[in-house]
Residue, then its C-alpha position, 0 to 999 in steps of 0.5 A: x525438400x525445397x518447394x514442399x509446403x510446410x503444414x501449419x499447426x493444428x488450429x487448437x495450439x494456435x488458440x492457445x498461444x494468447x492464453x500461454x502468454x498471458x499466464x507467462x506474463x503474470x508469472x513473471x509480474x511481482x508481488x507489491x508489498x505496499x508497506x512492511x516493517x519486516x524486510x529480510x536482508x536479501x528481498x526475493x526478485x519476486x518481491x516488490x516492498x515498501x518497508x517502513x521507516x519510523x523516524x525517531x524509533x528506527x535508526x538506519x534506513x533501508x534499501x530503497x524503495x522506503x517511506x518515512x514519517x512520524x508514527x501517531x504513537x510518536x507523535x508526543x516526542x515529535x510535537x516539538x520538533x516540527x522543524x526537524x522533522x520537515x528537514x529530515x523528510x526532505x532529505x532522507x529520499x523517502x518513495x513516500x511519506x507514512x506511516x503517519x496519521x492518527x491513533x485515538x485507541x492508542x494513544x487518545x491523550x495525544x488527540x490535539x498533538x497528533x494532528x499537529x505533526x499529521x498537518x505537517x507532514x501532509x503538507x510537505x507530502x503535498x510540496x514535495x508530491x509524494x503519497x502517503x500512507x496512513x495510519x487510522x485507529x479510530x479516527x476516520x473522521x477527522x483523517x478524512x477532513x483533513x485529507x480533503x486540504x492538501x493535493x496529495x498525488x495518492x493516498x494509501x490507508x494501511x492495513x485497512x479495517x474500514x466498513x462497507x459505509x467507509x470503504x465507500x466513502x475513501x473509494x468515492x474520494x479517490x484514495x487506496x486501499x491496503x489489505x493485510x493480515x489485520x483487514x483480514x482478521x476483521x469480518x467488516x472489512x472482509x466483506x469491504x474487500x469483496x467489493x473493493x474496486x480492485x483498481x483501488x486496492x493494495x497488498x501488505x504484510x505490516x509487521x507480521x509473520x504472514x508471507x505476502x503470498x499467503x494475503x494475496x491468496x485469502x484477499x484473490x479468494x475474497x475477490x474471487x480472482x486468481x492470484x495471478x491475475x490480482x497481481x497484475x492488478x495491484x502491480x498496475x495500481x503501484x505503476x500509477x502510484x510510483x511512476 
């Protein structure tokens, strides 16, 4: 009836609403798949990936948002062409420039070479302001020496299998890094990703048949936060790394 109050609700839904809210929210935040080689032909709405394109292997580009580079194990082909390789980077609208980086496991007889086309390819990452994403077997080391020349907006190291001592090391210089069905397989780098600072770290499949949610789940259980909640984190990290 006109003039009759309206009672307000009960005191314990009021308190709810932020909490309602906030679940909605994450809900409705998408995985980042920072760097994967098996994109399906339709990527859920869901899904955010960066999907790999190896220059001289692969032969037709895929959807945006991708990155691009030489591979270390293609680094002998690629030695010779420096050339081509800068023009092709600059032209295929890559998000950013990787996989690239070094393999001595793989490939050592190809140490010197290696970081030739390493150089070149941090350097027009460095011109063109894009972040890289990188490949390191075996040669952290080096990696992280020539890193230290070139102004680079951010940097991914991918399917990272680094040590505590390493993990401390690439988080002290400001760089990120990408768990992943290979990081988890290692007990080093499991105990690493306990105490990653999560305003450093992203998710990733690679070239697996392991779903992006199933590593958020094992990587939120190592972190000992909710999935939903590890979303948002690495869905800020991918906001400041791609603004």
């Amino acid at each position: 009836p006109e003039g009759a109050l309206i009672p307000p609700p009960p005191q314990d839904t009021i308190a709810s609403f932020p909490t309602i809210f906030v679940t909605f929210a994450r809900s409705m935040t998408p995985y980042i798949d920072i760097h994967t080689h098996r994109c399906p032909a339709a990527s859920p709405e869901e899904v955010i990936r960066i999907a790999s394109f190896r220059m001289g292997v692969d032969t037709v580009l895929p959807a945006a948002p991708f990155s691009a580079g030489i591979h270390p194990w293609d680094a002998g082909t690629a030695c010779g062409h420096l050339s081509e390789i800068e023009e092709r980077l600059r032209g295929c609208g890559a998000t950013a420039v990787g996989e690239i980086g070094l393999d001595y496991a793989r490939t050592p007889g190809q140490a010197s070479c290696q970081r030739t086309v390493l150089a070149t390819q941090l350097r027009l990452a460095a011109e063109l302001r894009l972040p890289v994403i990188l490949h390191c077997v075996k040669a952290f080391e080096t990696v992280m020496r020539m890193l230290q020349g070139y102004p680079l907006p951010a940097v991914i190291f991918h399917g990272y299998t680094g040590s505590p001592q390493q993990t401390a090391r690439a988080i002290a210089a400001g760089y990120y890094l990408s768990a992943g069905p290979r990081s988890l397989s290692s007990p080093k780098t499991k105990e690493s990703i306990r105490t990653l600072p999560s305003h450093r770290l992203f998710i990733e499949t690679d070239d697996s048949d392991t779903s992006i949610q199933e590593v958020y789940a094992e990587v939120a259980a190592l972190q000992e936060i909710p999935a939903t909640e590890l979303k948002e984190i690495v869905y800020q990290n991918f906001k400041t790394v791609f603004p």
